[in-house]
Backbone as ProteinMPNN parsed JSONL, in Angstrom:
{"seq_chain_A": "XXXXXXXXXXXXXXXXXXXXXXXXXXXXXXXXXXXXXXXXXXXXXXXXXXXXXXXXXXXXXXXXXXXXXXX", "coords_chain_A": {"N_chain_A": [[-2.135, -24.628, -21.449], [-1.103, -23.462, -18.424], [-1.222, -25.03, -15.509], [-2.887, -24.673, -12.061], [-0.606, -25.743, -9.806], [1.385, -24.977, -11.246], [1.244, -22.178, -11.85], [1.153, -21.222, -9.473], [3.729, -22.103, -8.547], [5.21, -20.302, -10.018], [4.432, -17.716, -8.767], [5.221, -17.835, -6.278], [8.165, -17.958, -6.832], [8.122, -15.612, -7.646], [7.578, -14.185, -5.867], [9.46, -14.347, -3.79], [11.888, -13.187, -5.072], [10.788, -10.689, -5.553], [11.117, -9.796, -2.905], [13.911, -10.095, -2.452], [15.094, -8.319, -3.663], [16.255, -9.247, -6.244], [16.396, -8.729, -9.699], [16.077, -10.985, -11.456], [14.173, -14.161, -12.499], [13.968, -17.022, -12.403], [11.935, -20.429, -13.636], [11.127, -23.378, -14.326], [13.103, -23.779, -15.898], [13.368, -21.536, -17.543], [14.121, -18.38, -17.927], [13.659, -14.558, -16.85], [13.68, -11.269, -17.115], [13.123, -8.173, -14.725], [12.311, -4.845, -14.605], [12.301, -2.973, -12.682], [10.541, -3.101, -9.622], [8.056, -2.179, -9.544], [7.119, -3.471, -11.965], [7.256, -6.035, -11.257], [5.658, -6.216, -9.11], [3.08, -5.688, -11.036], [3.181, -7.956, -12.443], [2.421, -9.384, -10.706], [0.471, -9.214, -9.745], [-1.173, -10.097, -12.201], [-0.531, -12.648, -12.204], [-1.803, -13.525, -9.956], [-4.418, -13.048, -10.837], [-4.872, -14.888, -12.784], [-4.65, -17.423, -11.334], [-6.571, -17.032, -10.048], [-8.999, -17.265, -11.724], [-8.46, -19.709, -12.722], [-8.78, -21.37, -10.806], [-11.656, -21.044, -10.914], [-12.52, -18.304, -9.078], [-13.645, -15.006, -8.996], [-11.63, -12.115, -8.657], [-12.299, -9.776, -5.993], [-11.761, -6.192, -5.553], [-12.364, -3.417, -3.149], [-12.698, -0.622, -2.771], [-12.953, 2.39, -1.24], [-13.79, 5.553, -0.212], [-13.656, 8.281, 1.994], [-14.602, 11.255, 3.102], [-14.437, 14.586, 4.59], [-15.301, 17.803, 5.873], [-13.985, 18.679, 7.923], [-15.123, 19.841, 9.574]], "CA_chain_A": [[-2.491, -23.76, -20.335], [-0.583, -23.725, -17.142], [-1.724, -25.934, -14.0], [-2.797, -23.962, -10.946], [0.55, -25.704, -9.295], [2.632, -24.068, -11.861], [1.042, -20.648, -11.82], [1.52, -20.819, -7.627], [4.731, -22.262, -8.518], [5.332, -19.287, -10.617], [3.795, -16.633, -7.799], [5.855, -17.84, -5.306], [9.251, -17.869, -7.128], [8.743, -14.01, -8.421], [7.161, -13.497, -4.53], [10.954, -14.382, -3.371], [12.969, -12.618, -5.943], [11.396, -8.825, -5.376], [11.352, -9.807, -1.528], [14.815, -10.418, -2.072], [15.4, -7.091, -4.509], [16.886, -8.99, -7.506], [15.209, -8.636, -11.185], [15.445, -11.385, -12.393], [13.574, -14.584, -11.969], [13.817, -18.46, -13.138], [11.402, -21.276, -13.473], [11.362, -24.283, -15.307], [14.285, -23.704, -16.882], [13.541, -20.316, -18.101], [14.827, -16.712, -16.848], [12.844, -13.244, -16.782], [14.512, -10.044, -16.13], [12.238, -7.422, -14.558], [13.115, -3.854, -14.987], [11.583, -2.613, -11.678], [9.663, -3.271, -8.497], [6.398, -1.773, -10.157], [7.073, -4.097, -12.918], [7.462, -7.135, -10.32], [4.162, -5.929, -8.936], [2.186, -5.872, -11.867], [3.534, -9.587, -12.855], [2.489, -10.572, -9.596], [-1.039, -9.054, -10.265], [-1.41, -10.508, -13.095], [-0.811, -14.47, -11.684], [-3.323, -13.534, -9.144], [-5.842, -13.055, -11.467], [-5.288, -16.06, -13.705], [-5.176, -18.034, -10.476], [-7.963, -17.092, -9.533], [-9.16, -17.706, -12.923], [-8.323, -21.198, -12.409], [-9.949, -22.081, -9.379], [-12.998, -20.567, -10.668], [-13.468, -17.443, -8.411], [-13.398, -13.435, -8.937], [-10.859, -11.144, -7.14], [-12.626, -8.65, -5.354], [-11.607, -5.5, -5.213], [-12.819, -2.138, -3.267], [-11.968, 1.044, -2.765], [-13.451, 3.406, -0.276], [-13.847, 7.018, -0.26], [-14.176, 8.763, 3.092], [-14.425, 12.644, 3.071], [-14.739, 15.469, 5.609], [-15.072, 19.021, 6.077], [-13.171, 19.504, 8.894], [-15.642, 20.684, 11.053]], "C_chain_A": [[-1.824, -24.307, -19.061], [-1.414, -24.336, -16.259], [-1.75, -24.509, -13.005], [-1.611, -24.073, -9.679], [1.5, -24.652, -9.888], [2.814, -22.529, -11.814], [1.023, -20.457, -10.216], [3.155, -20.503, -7.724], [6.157, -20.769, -8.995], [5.333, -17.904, -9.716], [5.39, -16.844, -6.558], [7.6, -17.708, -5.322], [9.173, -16.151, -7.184], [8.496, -13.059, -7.109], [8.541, -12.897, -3.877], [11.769, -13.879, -3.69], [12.524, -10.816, -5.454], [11.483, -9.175, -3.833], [13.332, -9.577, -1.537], [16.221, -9.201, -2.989], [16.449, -7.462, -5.592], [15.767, -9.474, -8.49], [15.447, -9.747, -11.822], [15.209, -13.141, -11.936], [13.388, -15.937, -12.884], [12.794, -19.478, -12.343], [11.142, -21.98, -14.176], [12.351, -24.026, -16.674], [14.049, -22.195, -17.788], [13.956, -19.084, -17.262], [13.672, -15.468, -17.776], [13.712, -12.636, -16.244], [13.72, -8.922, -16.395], [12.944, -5.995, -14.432], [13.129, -3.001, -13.496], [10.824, -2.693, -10.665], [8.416, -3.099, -9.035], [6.416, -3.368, -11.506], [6.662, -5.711, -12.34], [5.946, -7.537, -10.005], [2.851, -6.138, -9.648], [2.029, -7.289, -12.605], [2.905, -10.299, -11.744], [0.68, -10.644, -9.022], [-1.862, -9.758, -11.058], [-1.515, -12.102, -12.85], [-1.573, -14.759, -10.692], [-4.454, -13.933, -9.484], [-5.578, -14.502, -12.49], [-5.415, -17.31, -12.695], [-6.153, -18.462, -10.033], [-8.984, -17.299, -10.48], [-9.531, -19.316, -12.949], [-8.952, -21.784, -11.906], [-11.97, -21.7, -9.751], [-13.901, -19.377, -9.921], [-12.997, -15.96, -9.038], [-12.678, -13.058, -8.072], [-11.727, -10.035, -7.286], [-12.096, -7.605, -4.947], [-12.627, -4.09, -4.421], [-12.014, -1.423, -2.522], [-13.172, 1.645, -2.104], [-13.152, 4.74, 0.343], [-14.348, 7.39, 0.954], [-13.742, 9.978, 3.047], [-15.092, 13.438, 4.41], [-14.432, 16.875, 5.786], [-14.024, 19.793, 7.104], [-13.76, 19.94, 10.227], [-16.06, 19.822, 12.449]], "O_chain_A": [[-1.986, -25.473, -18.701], [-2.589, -23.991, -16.389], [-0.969, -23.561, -13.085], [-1.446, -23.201, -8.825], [2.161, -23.785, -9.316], [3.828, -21.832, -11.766], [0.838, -19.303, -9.83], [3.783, -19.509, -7.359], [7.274, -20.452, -8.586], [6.192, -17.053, -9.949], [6.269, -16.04, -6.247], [8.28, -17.461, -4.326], [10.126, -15.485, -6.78], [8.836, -11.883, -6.976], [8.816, -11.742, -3.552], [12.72, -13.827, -2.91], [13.326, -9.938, -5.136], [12.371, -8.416, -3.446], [13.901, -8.941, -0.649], [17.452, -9.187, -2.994], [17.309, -6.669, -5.975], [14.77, -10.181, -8.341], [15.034, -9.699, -12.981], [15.983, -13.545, -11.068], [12.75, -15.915, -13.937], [12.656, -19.562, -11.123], [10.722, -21.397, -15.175], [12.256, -24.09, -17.9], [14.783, -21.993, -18.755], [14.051, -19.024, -16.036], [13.137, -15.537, -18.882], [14.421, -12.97, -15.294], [13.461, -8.501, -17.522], [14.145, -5.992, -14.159], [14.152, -2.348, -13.29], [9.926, -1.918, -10.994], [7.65, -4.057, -8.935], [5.438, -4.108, -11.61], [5.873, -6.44, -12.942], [5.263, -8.507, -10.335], [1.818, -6.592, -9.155], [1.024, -7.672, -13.203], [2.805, -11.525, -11.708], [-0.009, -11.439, -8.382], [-3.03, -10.039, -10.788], [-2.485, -12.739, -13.262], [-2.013, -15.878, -10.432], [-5.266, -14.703, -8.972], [-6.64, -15.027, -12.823], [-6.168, -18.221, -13.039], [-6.606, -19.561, -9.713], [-10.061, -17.565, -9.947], [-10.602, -19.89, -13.147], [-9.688, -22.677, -12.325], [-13.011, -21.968, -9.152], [-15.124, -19.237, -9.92], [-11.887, -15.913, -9.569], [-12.779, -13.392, -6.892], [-11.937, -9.424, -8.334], [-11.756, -7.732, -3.771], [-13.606, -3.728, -5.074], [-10.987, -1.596, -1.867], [-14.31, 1.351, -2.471], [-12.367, 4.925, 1.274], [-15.469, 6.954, 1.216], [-12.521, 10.1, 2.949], [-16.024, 13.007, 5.088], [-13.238, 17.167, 5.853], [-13.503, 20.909, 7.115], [-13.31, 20.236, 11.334], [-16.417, 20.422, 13.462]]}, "name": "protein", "num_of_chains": 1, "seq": "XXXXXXXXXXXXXXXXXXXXXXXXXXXXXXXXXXXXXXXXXXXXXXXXXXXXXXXXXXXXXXXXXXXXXXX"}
């Protein structure tokens, strides 16, 4: 199981690569090639949550619905 360095280490390399709009993405001697920005995104979701995993806490999400008639 990865270290919480490695999985930062990890975050912060694939942070730099779509910042920097190329697909594909080395660390410790290995390469990834991402097909897409959404794809980037969802990789970068995903080391969030095992992060946070790590440390021991929940990501919190919400979502909030605000509606109005108009009048």
């Amino acid at each position: 199981m990865p270290t919480i360095s490695d999985l930062r280490a990890r975050r912060d390399a694939l942070s730099a690569q779509r910042s920097s709009g190329v697909a594909r993405v080395s660390y410790d001697g290995k390469m990834v090639d991402y097909r897409s920005v959404a794809e980037i995104d969802r990789a970068l979701e995903a080391l969030d949550r095992e992060i946070a995993a790590a440390e021991g806490r929940r990501m919190v999400r919400q979502v909030r619905v605000t509606t109005s008639k108009g009048l």
